[in-house]
Structures are given as structure tokens and as C-alpha cells.
C-alpha positions in Angstrom: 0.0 0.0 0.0 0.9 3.7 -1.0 -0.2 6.5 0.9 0.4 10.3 -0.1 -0.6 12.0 3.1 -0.8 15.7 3.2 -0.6 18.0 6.5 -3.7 19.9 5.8 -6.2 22.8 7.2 -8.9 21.7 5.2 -10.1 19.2 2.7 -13.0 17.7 1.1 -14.5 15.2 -1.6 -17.1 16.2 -4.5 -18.6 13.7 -6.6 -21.6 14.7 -9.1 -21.3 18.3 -8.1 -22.0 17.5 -4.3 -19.8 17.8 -1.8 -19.7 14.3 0.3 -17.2 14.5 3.0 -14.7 17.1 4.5 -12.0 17.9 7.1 -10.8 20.3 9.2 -7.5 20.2 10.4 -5.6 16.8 9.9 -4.3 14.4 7.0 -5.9 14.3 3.4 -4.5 11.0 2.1 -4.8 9.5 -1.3 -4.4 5.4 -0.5 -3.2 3.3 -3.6 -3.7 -0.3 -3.0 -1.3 -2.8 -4.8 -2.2 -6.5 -5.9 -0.3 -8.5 -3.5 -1.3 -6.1 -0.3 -3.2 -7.8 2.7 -4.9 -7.1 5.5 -2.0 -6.8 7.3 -0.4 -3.6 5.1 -3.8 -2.1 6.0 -3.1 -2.4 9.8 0.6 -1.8 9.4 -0.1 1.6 7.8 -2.8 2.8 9.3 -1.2 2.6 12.8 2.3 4.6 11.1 0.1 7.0 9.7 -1.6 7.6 13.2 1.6 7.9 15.1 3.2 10.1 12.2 4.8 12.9 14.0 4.4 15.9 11.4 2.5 18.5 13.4 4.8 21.4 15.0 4.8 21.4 18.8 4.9 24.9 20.7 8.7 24.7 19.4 7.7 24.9 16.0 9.6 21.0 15.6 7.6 18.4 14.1 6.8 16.4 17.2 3.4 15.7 17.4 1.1 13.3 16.0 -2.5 13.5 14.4 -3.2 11.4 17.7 -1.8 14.4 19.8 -3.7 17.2 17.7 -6.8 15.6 17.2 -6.7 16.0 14.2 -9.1 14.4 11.2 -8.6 12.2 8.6 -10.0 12.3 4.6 -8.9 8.9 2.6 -9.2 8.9 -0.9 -8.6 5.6 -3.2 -6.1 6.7 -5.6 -5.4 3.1 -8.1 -2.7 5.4 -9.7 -0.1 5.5 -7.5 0.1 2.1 -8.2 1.4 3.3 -11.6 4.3 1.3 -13.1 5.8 3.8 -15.6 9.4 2.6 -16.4 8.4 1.7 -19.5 7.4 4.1 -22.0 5.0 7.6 -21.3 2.1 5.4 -20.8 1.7 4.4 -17.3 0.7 0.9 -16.8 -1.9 0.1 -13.6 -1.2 -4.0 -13.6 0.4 -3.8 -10.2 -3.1 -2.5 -8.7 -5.5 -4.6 -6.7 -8.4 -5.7 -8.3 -11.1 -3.5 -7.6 -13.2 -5.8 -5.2 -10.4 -6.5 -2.8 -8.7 -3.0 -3.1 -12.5 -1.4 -2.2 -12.6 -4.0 1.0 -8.6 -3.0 2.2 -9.7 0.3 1.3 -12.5 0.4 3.9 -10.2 -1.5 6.1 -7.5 1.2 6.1 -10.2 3.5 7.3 -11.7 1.3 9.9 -8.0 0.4 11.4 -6.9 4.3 11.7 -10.6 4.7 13.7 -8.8 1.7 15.5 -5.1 2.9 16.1 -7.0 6.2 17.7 -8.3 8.5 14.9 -11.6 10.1 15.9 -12.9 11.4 12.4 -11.9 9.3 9.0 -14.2 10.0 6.6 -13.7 9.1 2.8 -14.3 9.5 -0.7 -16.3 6.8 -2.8 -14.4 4.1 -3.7 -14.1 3.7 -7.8 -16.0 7.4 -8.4 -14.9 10.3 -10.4 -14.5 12.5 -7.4 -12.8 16.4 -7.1 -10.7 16.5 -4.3 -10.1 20.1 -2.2 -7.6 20.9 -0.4 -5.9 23.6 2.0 -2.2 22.0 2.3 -0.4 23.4 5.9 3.4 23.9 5.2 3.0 22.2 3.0 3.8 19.2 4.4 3.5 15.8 2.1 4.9 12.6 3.5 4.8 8.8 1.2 4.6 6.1 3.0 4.9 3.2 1.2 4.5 -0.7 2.9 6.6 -1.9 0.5 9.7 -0.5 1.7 9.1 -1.5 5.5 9.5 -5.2 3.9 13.1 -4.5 2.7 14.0 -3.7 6.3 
């Protein structure tokens, strides 16, 4: 699993012109899901994403979780980040989960940060054209990427 998670103010999700879910202060995350990820990438992630230290503390230092700010949480499922493009200017998505499966880790991810401590996670709609909004803080972007924690 890759997750692009941006420090944010505020963010939200349209899709068909309405406006389906927002955030206030926290992480907007777009969440690519690969074919070979499990359950357990799901859990593994979504407990590093809670404990992500990337809020400033009253030193102006990164040292403080979304845990510690209470901050919220907006997932988006982004199959594109699962984009192989070494070969040629046409990206190729064959390393993405099948939709299904990606849709039931996808709603996983969201159920496990509510269960590593988040208080809001809302999301987009899984497979839908959507228009993501966004007020980045810093900015701050951090990938995290399961794939590397397996190298280790």
C-alpha cells in the first residue's frame, strides 16, 4: 500500500457536483492499494500514519502526531499511484489490486486508523470520479509506502 498523506487545514471530496465528505485540520490521504497487499499492510499503515509525528509542537519542531492534535482524517482511493511507468510515457496500472479487494482493504484502512486512535476518518467513494479540495499546511506531504518497511 501507498499513501500520499498531506498535513492539511482543510479538505473535502465532491462527486456529481455534491460535496460528500470534509476535514478540518488533519491528514488528506490518497491510498493506492497494490495486488499483492493484505490485510495486514492495511493495519501496518494505518497505525504509522496515526503515530506520524508531522505536526509542529509549541517549538515549531515536528513532534506531534494527528493522535496528539486531534486532528481528522480524509482517505481517498487513488489506483494510480500504483502506476508502473518505467516503461514508456504510458503508465501501466497492472500492479493495482483488483477492484473488489482494493475497495474491502480500502474500507479497512479507514476502519483500522478509527482503531489505532483516529476520531474522524471520513472518505471518498471508492471507484467514483471525485474532485478533491484541499488547503495544504506547510506544506507538508509525506509517502509512506509498505513496500519499503518489507526491505528492512
Amino acid at each position: 500500500m501507498k499513501a500520499v498523506i498531506q498535513r492539511v487545514l482543510k479538505a473535502s471530496v465532491e462527486v456529481d457536483g455534491k460535496i460528500i465528505s470534509s476535514i478540518d485540520h488533519g491528514f488528506m490521504i490518497l491510498l493506492g492499494i497494490y495486488f499483492d497487499d493484505t490485510e495486514r499492510e492495511a493495519e501496518l499503515l494505518a497505525k504509522k500514519t496515526a503515530a506520524l509525528r508531522i505536526f509542529s509542537d509549541s517549538d515549531d519542531k515536528m513532534n506531534l502526531s494527528l493522535l496528539d492534535v486531534g486532528g481528522d482524517v480524509l482517505v481517498v482511493s487513488n489506483f494510480t499511484l500504483c502506476a508502473d511507468t518505467r516503461k514508456g510515457n504510458r503508465p501501466s496500472f497492472s500492479n493495482a489490486m483488483e477492484p473488489k479487494r482494493a475497495c474491502e482493504l480500502y474500507n479497512l484502512y479507514a476502519e483500522k486508523l478509527k482503531i489505532a486512535g483516529v476520531k474522524r476518518v471520513e472518505t471518498g467513494i471508492f471507484g467514483a470520479d471525485m474532485k478533491v479540495a484541499l488547503c495544504n499546511d506547510g506544506p507538508v506531504t509525506v509517502i509512506l509506502d509498505t513496500d519499503t518497511w518489507k526491505k528492512d
